[in-house]
Phi, psi and omega in degrees: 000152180274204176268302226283287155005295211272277198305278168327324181277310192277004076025296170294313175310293180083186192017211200275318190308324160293202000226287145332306175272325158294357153295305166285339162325303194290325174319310204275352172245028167236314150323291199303324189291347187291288212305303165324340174100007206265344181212150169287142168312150184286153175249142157251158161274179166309320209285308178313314186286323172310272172353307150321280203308319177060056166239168170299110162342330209273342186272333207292358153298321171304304164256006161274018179249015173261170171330139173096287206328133167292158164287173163261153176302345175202138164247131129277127177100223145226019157272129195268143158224129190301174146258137187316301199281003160289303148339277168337297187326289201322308171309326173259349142315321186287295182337290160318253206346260177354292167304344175250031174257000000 
């Protein structure tokens, strides 16, 4: 089946498993377009990722200086920035963490 296929069916299907699957659709034709070259992974600046995170913007000298934290993936400047799934990772690396203490 094609996505646009995949996308009519859940379109029939409805309520959240439609809704579910058009989520992960779109994910997943945002992955190709990365792996192909035609668009970059989204960036966060601090003020996103603290938001991600659900800290005070005001903190995040603070927590990049914790356990985990990536460095960032791009500086202009001296402004720093993630990649949305670099983020992710860090979030599921805390998780894990968190769970064997």
């Amino acid at each position: 089946m094609t996505l646009n296929q995949y996308r009519k069916w859940a379109d029939e299907v409805g309520g959240e498993i439609g809704s579910k699957v058009h989520e992960i659709l779109n994910e997943l034709e945002e992955a190709r377009n990365i792996a192909e070259g035609k668009k970059i992974p989204p960036l966060l600046g601090s003020t996103e990722v603290a938001g991600i995170l659900g800290i005070d913007p005001k903190n995040m000298h603070h927590t990049r200086r914790t356990k985990f934290f990536p460095a960032p993936d791009i500086e202009v400047g001296k402004r720093p920035f993630w990649f949305k799934t670099t983020i992710q990772v860090y979030q599921d690396k805390i998780e894990e963490w968190r769970s064997k203490k």
